[in-house]
ROLO-637298 format. One record per residue (C-alpha): residue number from 1; residue in one letter; chain; x, y, z. Coordinates in steps of 0.02 Angstrom, whole numbers, plus 50000, padded with zeros to 5 digits. Layout:
N
REC num residuo cadena     u     v     w
REC NUM       a      A     X     Y     Z
...
//
This chain:
162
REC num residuo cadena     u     v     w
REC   1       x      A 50000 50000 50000
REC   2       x      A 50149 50127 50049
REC   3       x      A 50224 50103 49866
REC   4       x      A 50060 50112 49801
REC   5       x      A 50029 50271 49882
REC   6       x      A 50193 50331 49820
REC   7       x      A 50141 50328 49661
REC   8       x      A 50013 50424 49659
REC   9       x      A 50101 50556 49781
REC  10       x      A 50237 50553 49642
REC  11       x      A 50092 50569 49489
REC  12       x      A 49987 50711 49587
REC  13       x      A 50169 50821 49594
REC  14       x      A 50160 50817 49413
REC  15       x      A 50285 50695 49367
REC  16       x      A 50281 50584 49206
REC  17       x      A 50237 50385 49200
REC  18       x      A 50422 50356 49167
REC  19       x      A 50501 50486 49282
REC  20       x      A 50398 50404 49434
REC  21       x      A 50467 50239 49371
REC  22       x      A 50651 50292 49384
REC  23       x      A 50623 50399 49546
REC  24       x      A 50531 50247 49630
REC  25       x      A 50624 50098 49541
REC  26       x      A 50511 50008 49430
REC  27       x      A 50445 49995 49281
REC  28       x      A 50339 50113 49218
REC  29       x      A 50201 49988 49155
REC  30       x      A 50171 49989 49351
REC  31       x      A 50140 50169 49362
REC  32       x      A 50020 50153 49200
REC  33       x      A 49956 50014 49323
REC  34       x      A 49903 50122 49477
REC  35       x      A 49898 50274 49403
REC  36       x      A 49743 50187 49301
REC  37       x      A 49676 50098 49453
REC  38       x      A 49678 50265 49561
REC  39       x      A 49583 50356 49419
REC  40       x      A 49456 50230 49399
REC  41       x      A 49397 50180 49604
REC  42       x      A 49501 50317 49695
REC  43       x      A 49584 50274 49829
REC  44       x      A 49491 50083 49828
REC  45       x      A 49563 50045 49677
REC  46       x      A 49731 50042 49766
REC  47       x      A 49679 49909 49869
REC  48       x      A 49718 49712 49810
REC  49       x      A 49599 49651 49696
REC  50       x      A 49488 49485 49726
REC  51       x      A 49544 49333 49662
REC  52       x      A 49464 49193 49585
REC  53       x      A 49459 49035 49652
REC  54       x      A 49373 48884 49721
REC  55       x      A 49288 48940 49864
REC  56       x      A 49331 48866 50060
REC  57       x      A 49232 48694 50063
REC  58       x      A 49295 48703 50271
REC  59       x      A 49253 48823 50370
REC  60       x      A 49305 48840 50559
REC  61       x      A 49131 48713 50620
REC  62       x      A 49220 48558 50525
REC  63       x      A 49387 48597 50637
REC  64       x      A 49303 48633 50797
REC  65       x      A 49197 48434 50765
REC  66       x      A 49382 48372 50711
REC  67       x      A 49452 48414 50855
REC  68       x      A 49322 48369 50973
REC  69       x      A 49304 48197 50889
REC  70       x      A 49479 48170 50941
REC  71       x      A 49413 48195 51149
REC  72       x      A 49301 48051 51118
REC  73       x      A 49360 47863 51119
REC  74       x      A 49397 47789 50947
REC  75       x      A 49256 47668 50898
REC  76       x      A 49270 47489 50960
REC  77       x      A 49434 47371 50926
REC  78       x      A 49500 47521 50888
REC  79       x      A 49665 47586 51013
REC  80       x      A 49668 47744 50917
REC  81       x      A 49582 47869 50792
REC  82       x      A 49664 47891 50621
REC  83       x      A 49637 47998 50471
REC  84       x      A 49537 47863 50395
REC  85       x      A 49413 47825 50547
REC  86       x      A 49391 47996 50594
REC  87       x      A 49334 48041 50408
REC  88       x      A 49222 47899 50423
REC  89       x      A 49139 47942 50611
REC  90       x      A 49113 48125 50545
REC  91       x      A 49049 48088 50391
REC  92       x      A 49034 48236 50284
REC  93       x      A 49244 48271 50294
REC  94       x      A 49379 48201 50195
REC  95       x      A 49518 48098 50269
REC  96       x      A 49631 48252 50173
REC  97       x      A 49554 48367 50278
REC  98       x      A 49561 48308 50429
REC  99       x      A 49754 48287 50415
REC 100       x      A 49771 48472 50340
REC 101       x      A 49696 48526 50503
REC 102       x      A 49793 48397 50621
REC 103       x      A 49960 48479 50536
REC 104       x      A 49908 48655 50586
REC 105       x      A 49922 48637 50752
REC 106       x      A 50059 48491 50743
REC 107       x      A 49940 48362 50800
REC 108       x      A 50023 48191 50777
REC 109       x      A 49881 48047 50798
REC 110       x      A 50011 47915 50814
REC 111       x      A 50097 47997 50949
REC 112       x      A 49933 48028 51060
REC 113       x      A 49945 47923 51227
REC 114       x      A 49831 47808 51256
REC 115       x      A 49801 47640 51351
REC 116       x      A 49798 47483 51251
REC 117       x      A 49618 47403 51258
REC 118       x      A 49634 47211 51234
REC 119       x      A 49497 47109 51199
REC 120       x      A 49570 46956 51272
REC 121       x      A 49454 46931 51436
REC 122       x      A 49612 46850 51503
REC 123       x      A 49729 47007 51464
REC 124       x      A 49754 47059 51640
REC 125       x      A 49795 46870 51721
REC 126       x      A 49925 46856 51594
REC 127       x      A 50008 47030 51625
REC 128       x      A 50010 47005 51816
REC 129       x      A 50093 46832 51798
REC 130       x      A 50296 46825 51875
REC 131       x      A 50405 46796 51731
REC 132       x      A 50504 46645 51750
REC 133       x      A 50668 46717 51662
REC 134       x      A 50684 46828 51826
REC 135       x      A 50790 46790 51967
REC 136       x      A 50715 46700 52114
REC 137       x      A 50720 46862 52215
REC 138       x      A 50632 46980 52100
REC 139       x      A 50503 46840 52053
REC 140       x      A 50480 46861 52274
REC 141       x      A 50472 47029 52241
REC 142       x      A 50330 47049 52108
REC 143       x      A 50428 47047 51964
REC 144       x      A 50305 47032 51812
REC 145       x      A 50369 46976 51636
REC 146       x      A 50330 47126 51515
REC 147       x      A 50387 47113 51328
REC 148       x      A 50487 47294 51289
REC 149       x      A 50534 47247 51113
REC 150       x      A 50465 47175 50963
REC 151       x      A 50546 47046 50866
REC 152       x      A 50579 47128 50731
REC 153       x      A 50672 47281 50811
REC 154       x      A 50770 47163 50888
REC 155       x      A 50812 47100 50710
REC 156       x      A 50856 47280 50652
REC 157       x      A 50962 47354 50807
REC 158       x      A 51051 47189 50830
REC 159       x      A 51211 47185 50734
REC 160       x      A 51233 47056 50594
REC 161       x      A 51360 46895 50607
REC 162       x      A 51462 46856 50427
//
């Protein structure tokens, strides 16, 4: 707006298209520009133009339900929401979407904390039970056998024999 301005200051002192160019270093198809502009709308016309374009499908009501969906518990069997199943419980909101808002505020789905839900109706008398590759003392103790790693990451940190 300030160069804008400029150029008209420069035009009302009587200056020519060219000499406002060189005085304000551009090219004097951009003075032609505003000068034209200015003389048309006034001071308006010195404002940005509208654009075209597709407009907003989302507006701020689809992230407000996005992020509130994410306060309720996924669905059932599910540990977790994703892109995919949130799309789905809202309905009316692409699976794009939904990450496009996620990234604004840095919102990482896979890194949410949450408890693990098993099914198995005998998940907590196998998680309590001592693990027998303790020592005899910790086992006294209440030592319980937790697995830490998966077998595969164990494949990938450990190193390779010839």
């Amino acid at each position: 707006m300030a160069f804008r301005a400029e150029v008209i200051l420069a035009i009302a002192e009587g200056l020519s298209n060219k000499a406002v160019a060189e005085r304000l270093d551009t090219r004097p198809a951009t003075v032609i520009k505003w000068r034209g502009r200015f003389a048309q709308a006034g001071f308006a016309g010195l404002l940005d133009a509208s654009r075209s374009g597709k407009p907003r499908q989302y507006q701020g009501e689809h992230e407000r339900r996005i992020l509130a969906a994410l306060d309720e518990p996924p669905p059932t069997g599910y540990g977790r929401w994703d892109g995919s199943l949130l799309a789905r419980h809202l309905g009316d909101i692409s699976k794009h979407q939904i990450w496009r808002v996620l990234r604004r505020p840095e919102i990482s789905l896979a890194r949410r904390r949450s408890w693990c839900i098993s099914t198995d109706p005998a998940f907590a008398q196998k998680g309590s039970r001592p693990c027998r590759a303790l020592p005899a003392a910790a086992r006294e103790r209440g030592g319980v056998c937790g697995r830490t790693r998966s077998r595969t990451s164990r494949l990938w940190s450990a190193p390779r024999a010839g």
